[in-house]
C-alpha positions as CSV (number, residue, x, y, z in Angstrom):
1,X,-35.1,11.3,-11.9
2,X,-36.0,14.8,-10.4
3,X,-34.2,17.0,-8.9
4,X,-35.3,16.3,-5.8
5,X,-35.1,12.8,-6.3
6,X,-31.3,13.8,-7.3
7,X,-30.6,15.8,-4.0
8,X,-31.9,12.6,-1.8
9,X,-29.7,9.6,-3.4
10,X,-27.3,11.9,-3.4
11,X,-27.7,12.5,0.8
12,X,-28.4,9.0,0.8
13,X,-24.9,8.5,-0.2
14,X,-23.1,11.0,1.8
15,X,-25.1,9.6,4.7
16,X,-23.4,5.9,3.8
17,X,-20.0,7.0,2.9
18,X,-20.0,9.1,6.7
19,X,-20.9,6.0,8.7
20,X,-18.8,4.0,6.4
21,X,-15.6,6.4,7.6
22,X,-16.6,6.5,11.0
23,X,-16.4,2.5,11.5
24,X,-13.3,2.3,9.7
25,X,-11.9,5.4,12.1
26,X,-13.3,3.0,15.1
27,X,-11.6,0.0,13.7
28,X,-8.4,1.8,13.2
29,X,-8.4,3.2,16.4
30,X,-8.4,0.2,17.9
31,X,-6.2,-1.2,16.1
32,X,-3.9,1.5,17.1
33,X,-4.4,1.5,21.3
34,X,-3.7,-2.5,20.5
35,X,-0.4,-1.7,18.9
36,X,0.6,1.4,21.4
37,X,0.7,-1.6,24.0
38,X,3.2,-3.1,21.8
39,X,5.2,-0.6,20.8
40,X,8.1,-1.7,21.9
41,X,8.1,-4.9,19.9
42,X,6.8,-3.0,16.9
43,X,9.8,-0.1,17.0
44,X,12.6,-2.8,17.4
45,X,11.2,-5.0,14.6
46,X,11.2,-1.7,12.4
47,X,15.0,-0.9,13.6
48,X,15.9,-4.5,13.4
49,X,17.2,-3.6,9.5
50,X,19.3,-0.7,10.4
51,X,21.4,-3.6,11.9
52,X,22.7,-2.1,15.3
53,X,23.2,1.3,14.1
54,X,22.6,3.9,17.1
55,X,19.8,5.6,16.6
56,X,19.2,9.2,18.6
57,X,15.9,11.3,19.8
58,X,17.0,14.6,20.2
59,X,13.7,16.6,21.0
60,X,12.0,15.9,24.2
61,X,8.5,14.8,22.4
62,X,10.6,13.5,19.7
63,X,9.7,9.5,20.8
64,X,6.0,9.9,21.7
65,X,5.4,11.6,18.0
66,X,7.4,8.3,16.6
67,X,5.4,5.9,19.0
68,X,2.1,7.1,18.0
69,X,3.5,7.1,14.0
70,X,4.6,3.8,14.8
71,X,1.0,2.5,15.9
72,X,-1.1,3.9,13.4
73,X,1.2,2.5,10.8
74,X,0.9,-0.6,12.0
75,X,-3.1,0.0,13.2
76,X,-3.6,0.7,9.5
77,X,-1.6,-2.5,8.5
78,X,-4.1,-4.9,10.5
79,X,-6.9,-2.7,9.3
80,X,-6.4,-3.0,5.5
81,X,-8.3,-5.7,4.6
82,X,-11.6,-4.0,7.1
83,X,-10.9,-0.6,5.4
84,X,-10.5,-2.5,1.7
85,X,-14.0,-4.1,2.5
86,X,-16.0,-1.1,3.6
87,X,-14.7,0.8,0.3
88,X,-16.0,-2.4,-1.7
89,X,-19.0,-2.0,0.1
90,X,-19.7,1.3,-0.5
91,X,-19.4,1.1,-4.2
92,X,-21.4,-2.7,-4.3
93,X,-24.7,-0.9,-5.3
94,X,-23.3,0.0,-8.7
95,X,-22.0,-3.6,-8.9
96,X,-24.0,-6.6,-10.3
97,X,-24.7,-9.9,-8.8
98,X,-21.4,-11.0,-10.8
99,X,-19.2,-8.6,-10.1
100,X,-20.6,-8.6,-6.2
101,X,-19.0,-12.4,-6.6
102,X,-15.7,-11.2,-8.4
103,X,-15.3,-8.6,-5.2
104,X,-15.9,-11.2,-2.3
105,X,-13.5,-13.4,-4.5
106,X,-10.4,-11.5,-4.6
107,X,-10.8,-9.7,-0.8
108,X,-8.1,-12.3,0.6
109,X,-5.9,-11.2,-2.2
110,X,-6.0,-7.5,-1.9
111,X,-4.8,-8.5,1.7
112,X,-2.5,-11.2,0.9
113,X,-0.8,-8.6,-1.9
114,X,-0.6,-5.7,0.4
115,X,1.1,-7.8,3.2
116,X,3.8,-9.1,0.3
117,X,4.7,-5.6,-0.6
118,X,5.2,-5.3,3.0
119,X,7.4,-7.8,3.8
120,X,9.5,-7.4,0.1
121,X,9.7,-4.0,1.7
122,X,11.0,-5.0,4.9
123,X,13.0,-8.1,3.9
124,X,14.4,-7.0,0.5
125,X,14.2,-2.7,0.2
126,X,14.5,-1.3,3.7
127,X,17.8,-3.1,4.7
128,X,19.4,-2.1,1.2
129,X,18.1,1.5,1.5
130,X,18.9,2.2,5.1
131,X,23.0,0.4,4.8
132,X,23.3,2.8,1.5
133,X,22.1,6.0,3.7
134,X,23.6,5.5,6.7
135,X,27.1,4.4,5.4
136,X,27.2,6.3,2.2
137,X,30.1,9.6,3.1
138,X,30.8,7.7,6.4
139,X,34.5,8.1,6.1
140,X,34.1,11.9,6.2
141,X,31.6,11.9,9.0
142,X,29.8,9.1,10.6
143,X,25.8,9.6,10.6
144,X,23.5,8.9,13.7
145,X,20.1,9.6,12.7
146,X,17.2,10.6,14.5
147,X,14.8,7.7,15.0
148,X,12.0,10.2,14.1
149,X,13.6,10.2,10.1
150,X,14.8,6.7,10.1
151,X,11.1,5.9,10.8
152,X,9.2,8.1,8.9
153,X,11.5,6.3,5.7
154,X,11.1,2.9,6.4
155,X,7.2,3.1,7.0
156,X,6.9,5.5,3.7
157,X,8.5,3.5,2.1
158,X,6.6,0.1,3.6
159,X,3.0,2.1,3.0
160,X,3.7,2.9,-0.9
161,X,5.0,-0.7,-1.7
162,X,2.2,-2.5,0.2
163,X,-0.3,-0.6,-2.2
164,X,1.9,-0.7,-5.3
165,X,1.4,-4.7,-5.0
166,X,-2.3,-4.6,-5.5
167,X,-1.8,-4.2,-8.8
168,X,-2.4,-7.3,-10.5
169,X,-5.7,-8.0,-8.2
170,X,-7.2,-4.6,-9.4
171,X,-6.0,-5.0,-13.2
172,X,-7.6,-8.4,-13.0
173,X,-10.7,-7.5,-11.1
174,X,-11.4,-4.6,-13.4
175,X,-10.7,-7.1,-16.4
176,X,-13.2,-9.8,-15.3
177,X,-16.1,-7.2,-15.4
178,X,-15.1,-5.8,-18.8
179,X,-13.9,-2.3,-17.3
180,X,-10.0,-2.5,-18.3
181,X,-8.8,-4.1,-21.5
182,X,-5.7,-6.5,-21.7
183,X,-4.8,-5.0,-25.1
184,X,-4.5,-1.3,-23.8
185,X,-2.2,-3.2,-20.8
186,X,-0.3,-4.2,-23.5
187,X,0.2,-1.1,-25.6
188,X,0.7,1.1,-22.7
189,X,3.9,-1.1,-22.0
190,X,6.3,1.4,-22.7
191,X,5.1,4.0,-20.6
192,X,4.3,1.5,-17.5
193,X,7.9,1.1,-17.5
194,X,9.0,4.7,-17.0
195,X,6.0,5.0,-14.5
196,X,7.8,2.2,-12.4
197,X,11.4,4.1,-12.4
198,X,9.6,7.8,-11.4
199,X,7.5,5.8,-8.7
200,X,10.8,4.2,-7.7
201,X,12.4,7.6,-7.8
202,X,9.9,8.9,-5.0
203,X,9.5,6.0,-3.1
204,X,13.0,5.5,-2.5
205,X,14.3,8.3,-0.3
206,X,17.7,7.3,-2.1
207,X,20.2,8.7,-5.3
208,X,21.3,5.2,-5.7
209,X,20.0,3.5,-8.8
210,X,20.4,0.0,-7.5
211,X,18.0,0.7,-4.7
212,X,15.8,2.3,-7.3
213,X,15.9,-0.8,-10.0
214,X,14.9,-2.7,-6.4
215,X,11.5,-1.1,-6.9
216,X,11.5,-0.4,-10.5
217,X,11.9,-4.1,-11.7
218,X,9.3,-5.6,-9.6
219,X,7.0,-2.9,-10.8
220,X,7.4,-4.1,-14.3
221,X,7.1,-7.7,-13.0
222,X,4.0,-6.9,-11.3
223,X,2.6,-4.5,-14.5
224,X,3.4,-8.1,-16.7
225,X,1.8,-10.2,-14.3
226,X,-1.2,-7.9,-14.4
227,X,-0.9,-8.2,-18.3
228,X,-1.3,-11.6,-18.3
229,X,-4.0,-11.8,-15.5
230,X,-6.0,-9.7,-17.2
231,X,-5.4,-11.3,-20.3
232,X,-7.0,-14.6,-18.3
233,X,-9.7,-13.0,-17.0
234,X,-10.9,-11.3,-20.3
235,X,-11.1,-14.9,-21.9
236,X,-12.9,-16.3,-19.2
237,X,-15.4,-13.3,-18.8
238,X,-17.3,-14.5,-22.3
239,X,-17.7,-18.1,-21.1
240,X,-18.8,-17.3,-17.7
241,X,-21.6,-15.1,-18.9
């Protein structure tokens, strides 16, 4: 290809990737003037694990900043599977017929996966995390947060475990079109492992190692279950082709 052949694919893609963004913008924009109308169902369902703790504003713009956290957390929650599919999208052209089908295939999982880090955030993490922080050195002083910290923890910490879930799908997508290796899975065990406890070290805003394990053993889990995904999609891969 010439160089100016070059220069034009390579507007051509800079041309789709910015029309690409700017829908994805749109979508979470909306998404996030449907969740400001229910932000107060949103905040309390976030507080809900803090279980009745008083929580404090202290600055006088202190709630609007957390309300409008608040929706676009939530507006990019509803809009992960969209935003998942335009960044499948964009990349399609470099993709075969096949591995087009492999894509379309495993969409519902990315989203299903992302929402089950979520709720194992919500249901299993935040409550553990938030009863260590707030009680932890309560017989010298009691602690009322600010509801700006408590959320920006609890929707870290819901963000990074959503997307640490997708794990297995990509491992097994990347698999099934002969990109990833089962066998380097499988030797890079040991490391995987250490990976989980420094990922569980910053996603955690917590000392405690039992809230760290929390995260660090289903890591492992999922890096297993990814092993042996991959694993089943590398034996299938000759068949099917």
């Amino acid at each position: 290809m010439s160089g100016e052949g070059k220069r034009l694919s390579m507007l051509g893609h800079i041309g789709e990737l910015r029309k690409r963004l700017i829908r994805s913008l749109v979508v979470v924009g909306v998404a996030a003037i449907v969740c400001f109308i229910f932000r107060e169902q949103i905040i309390n369902l976030l507080i809900a694990p803090a279980q009745g703790i008083q929580l404090q504003a202290i600055e006088m713009t202190e709630m609007l900043g957390t309300i409008m956290r608040v929706s676009l957390f939530a507006a990019i929650i509803l809009a992960m599977p969209y935003l998942t599919y335009e960044v499948i999208m964009f990349v399609s052209p470099a993709l075969t017929r096949r591995e087009k089908m492999y894509v379309y295939l495993i969409l519902p999982w990315i989203a299903l996966m992302f929402i089950g880090g979520v709720l194992f955030s919500y249901y299993v993490l935040v409550p553990n995390v938030t009863k260590f922080l707030l009680t932890f050195g309560s017989d010298i002083a009691p602690t009322v947060p600010r509801i700006k910290d408590y959320i920006n923890v609890v929707t870290r910490m819901m963000l990074a475990v959503g997307l640490v879930f997708e794990m297995p799908v990509v491992t097994t997508f990347l698999a099934r079109i002969g990109v990833l290796k089962y066998h380097w899975l499988a030797r890079k065990r040991r490391e995987a492992i250490i990976v989980s406890f420094i990922l569980a070290a910053l996603i955690t805003p917590t000392i405690d190692p039992i809230n760290q394990a929390l995260v660090a053993v289903p890591l492992v889990v999922l890096y297993e279950m990814s092993i042996w995904l991959a694993r089943l999609a590398q034996k299938r891969r000759p068949a099917a082709e």
